[in-house]
C-alpha positions in Angstrom: -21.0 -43.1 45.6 -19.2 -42.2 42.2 -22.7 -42.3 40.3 -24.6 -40.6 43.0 -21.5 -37.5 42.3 -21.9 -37.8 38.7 -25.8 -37.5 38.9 -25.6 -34.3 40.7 -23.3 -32.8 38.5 -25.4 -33.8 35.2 -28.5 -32.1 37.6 -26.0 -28.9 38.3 -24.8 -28.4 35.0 -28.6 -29.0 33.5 -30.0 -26.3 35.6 -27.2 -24.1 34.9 -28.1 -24.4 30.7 -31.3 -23.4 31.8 -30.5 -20.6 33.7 -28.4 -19.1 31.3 -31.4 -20.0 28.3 -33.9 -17.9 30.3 -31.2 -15.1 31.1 -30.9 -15.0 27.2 -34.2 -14.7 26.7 -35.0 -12.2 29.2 -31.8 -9.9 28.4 -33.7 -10.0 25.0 -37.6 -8.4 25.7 -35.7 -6.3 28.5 -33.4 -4.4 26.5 -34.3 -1.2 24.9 -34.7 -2.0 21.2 -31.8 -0.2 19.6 -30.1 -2.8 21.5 -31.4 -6.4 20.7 -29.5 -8.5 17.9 -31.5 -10.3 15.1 -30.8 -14.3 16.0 -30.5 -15.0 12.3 -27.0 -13.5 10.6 -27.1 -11.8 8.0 -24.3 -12.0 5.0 -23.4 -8.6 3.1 -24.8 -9.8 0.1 -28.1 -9.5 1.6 -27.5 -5.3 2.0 -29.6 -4.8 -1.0 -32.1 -7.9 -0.1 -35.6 -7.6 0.3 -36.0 -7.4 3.9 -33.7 -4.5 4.0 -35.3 -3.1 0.6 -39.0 -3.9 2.4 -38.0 -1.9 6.0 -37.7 -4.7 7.8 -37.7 -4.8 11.8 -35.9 -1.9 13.1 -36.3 -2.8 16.7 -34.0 -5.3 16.4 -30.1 -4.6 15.1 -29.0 -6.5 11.9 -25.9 -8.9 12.9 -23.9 -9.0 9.5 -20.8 -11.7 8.8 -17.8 -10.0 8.0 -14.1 -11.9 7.1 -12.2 -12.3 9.7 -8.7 -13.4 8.4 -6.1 -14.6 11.4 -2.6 -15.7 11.1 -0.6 -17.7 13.0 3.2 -16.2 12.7 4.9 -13.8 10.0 4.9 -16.1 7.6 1.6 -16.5 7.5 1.1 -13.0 5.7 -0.6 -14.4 2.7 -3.3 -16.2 4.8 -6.0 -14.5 3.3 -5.2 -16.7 -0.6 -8.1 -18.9 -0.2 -10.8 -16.6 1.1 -12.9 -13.8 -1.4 -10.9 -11.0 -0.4 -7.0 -12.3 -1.2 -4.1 -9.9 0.0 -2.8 -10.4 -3.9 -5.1 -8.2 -5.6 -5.7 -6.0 -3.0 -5.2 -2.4 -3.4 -2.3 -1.1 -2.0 -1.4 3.3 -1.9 1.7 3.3 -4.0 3.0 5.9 -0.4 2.7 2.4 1.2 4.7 0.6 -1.3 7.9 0.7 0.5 6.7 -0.6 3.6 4.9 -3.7 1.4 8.2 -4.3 -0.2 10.3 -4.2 3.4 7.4 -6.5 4.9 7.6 -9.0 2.5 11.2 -9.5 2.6 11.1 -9.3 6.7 8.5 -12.1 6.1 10.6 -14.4 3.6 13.1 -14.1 5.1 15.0 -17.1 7.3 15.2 -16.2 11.1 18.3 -14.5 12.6 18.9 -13.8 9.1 21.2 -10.4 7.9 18.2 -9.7 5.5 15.2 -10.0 7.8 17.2 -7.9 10.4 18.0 -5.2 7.7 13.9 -5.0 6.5 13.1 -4.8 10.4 15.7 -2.0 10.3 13.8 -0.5 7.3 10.2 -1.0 9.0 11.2 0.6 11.9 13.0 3.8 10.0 9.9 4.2 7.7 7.8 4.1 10.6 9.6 6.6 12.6 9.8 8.8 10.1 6.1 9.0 8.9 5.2 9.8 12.8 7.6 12.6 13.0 6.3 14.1 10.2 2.6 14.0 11.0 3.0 14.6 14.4 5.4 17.6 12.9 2.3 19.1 10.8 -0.7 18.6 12.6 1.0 20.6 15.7 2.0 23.1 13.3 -1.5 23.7 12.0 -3.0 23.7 15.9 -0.3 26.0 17.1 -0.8 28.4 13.1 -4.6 28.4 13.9 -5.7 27.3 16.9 -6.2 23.6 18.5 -9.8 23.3 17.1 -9.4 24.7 13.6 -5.6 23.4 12.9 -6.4 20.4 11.2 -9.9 22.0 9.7 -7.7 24.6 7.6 -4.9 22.2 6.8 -7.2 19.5 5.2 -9.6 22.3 3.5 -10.1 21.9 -0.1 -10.7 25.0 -2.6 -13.3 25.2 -4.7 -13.4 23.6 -8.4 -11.6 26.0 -10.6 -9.4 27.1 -8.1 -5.7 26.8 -7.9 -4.0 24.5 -5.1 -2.0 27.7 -4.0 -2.5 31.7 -5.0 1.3 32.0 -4.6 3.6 29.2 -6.0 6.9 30.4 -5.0 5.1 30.9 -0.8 4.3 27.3 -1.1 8.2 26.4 -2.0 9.5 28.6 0.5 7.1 26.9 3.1 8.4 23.6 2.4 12.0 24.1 2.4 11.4 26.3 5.8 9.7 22.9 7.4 12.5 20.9 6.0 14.9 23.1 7.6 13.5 22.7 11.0 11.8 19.3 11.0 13.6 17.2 8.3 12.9 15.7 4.9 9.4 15.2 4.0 10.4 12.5 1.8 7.9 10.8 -0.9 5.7 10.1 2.2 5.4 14.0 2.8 3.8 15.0 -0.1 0.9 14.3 0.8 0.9 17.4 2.7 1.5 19.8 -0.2 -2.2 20.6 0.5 -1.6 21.7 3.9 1.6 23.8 3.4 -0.3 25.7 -0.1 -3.4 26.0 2.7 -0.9 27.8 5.5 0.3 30.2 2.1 -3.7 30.7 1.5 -4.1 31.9 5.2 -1.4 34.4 4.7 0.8 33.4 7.1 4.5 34.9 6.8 8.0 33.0 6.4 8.7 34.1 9.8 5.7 33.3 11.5 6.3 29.5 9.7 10.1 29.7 10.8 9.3 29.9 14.3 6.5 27.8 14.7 8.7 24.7 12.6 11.6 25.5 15.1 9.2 24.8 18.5 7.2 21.9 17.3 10.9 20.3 16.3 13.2 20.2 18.6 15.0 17.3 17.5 15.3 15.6 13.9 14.9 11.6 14.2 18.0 9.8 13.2 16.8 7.9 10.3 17.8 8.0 6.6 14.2 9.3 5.3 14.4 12.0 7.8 17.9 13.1 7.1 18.7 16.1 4.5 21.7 14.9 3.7 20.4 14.8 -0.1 19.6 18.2 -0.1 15.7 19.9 0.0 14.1 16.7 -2.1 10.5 16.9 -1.5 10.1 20.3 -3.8 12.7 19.6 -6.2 11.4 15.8 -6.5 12.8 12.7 -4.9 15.9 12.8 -6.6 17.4 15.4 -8.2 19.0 15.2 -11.0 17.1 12.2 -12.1 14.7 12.0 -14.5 10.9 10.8 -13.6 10.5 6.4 -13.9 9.9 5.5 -17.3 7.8 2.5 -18.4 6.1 1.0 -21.3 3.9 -2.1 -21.9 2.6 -3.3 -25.5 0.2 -6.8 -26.4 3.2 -7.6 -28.6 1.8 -10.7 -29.8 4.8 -12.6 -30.6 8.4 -11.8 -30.0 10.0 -13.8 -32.3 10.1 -11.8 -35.1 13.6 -9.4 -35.3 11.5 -6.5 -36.5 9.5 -6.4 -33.5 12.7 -6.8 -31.3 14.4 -4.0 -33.6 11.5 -1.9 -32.8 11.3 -2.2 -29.2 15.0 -1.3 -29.0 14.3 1.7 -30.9 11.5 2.9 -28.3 13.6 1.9 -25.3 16.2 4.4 -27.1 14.3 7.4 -28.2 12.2 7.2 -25.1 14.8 6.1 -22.5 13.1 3.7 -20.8 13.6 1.8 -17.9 11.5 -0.8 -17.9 9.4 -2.6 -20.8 6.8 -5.3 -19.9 6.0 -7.7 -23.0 2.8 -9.3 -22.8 1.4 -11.8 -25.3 5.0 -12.6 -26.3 4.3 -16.3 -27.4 7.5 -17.1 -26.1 8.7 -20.8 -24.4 10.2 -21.4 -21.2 13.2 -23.6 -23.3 13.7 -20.8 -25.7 15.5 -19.2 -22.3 18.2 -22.0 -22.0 19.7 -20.9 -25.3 22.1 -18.0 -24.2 22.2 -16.9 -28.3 18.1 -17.0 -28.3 18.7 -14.7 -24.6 21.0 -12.1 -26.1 19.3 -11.6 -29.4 16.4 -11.1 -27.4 17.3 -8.3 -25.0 16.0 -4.7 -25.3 18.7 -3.0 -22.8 22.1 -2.8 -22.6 22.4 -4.0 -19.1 19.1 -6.1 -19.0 17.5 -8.2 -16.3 14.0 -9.6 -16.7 11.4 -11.8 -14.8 8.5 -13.7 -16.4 5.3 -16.4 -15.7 6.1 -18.5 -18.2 6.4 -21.8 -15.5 2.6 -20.8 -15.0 1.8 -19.5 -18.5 1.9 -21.9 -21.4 1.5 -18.9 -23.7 4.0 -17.0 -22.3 2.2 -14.1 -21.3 4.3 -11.6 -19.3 7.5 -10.9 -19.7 9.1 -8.0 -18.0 12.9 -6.8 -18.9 14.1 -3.7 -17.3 17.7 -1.6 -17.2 19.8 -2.8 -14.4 21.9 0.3 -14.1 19.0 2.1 -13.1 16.6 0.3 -11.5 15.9 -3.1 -9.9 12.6 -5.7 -9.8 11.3 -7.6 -6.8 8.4 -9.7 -7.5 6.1 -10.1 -4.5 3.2 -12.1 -6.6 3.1 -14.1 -9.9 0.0 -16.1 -11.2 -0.6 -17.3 -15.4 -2.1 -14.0 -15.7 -0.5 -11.5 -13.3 3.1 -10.6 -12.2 3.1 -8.2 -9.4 6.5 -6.1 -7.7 8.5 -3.4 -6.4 10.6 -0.9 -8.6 12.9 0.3 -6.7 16.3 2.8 -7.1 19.0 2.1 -4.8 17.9 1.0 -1.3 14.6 3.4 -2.1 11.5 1.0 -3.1 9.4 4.0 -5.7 6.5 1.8 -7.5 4.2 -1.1 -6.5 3.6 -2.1 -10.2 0.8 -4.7 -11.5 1.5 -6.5 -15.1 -1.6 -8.2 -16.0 -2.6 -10.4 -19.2 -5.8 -11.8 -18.1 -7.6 -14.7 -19.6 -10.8 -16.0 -20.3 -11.2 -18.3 -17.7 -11.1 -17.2 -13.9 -8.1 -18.2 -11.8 
């Protein structure tokens, strides 16, 4: 009885697979061609391949392999390592560098955890912030020119030779009006500088601008980008007062010798720098368990550094900067490679990249 069961399902299942191998086959000559898939896959290297280069068979579409990289939790977030296109030397928009910074310590850190609670905190704030302000601009464009040509005129780019804006002190004024209204534009908004120098191009009055901020926002988001409590920053800079980042890197080739060391505390103090990345600096990683060898070799009054010398028998990179004024969180280091956040404060500013690269691929 058991066999005689099993027999029929073997003959049910058998005509199934043959049911659903002539469906296959007929789905294929009955579609229209721009919709049948080539059976073979193609891989992107072949783009330039001579099939493609020969015309080929348009009446069939070209299937092409793409990566698909998955993760399985948070801390997964550097699953991509092993596969051609690694999330440590991808290219990152140094707008997004704050929320890089804020998801890698939400990542690293433990669960339940004071410091993954705070970078959620952050995540959410940045994130809140960036929608208000382009949700903010893009209704002020559509209600300035109209709901098909707002975001047209706001995005337009002049012609080469031209300036951004015919009237510089229009395009402060427009700023600090939006500001008033909607909120700091913070380092994120500048990217609209464009748009508010287009809205002076189009001859549109203070007024006109004042009223049109004050309906699109009702109410400022509570959250420490939006908030003007540090006055109008976006036209004055991020923070006034404060002088712009300064950095400097040199292929020292040895830092051993005390006239090199002399010298690169004279340009840390004629130029004020911030931050000085050493590369080629030949030095060991026991040289840094001598505190005398540690203090002759400092460049900043206050200094902290970080190097790769664990993974860099040469000592390649070694990167000291001012404490008092900035800090350095590395999110990637490799023999040839350090990468990391400089930030101010709470405020992340640069995604930064020190490279020494060698010969040999890593």
């Amino acid at each position: 009885m058991a066999s005689s069961i099993r027999s029929k399902a073997v003959a049910l299942f058998s005509i199934a697979a043959i049911c659903v191998s002539l469906l296959s086959l007929l789905s294929f000559h009955l579609l229209p061609s721009y919709a049948r898939l080539d059976p073979v896959l193609r891989l992107p290297s072949e783009i330039f391949g001579p099939r493609l280069e020969a015309g080929g068979d348009d009446s069939v579409g070209t299937r092409w392999a793409i990566l698909i990289a998955g993760s399985s939790g948070y801390r997964n977030h550097r699953h991509q390592e092993d596969n051609c296109l690694p999330f440590k030397s991808s290219a990152v928009s140094q707008r997004d560098a704050d929320i890089v910074y804020y998801w890698l310590e939400f990542c690293n850190s433990p669960e339940g955890s004071s410091k993954k609670l705070d970078a959620q905190k952050e995540l959410l704030d940045i994130m809140t912030h960036r929608m208000h302000v382009d949700k903010s601009i893009n209704l002020i464009g559509k209600l300035l020119f109209g709901l098909e040509k707002g975001i047209e005129v706001l995005s337009a780019v002049r012609p080469t030779g031209q300036p951004l804006v015919d009237d510089w002190a229009c395009l402060k004024s427009m700023v600090r009006i939006f500001e008033t209204h909607c909120g700091s534009l913070s380092e994120y908004g500048m990217k609209y500088y464009r748009s508010f120098a287009n809205i002076c191009n189009a001859g549109i009055n203070n007024e006109t601008m004042a009223k049109v901020s004050g309906e699109v926002c009702i109410q400022i988001p509570s959250t420490r980008r939006s908030s003007l409590r540090r006055g109008f920053n976006a036209w004055n800079g991020l923070y006034q007062g404060r002088k712009a980042q300064s950095h400097a890197t040199w292929n020292i080739r040895g830092f051993n010798n005390p006239d090199k060391i002399f010298c690169c505390k004279n340009l840390v103090r004629e130029y004020d720098l911030d931050m000085f990345c050493l590369l080629e600096n030949i030095i060991l990683l026991s040289n840094l368990d001598d505190p005398w060898f540690c203090m002759t070799h400092t460049v900043f009054n206050n200094e902290m550094s970080y190097n790769n010398f664990e993974l860099a028998s040469s000592g390649r990179s070694w990167i000291k900067w001012n404490a008092t004024k900035i800090s350095f969180s590395p999110t990637f280091t490799s023999s040839q490679m350090v990468t990391g956040i400089i930030a101010h404060g709470s405020q992340s500013l640069i995604l930064i990249s020190v490279i020494y690269a060698s010969t040999t691929f890593e």
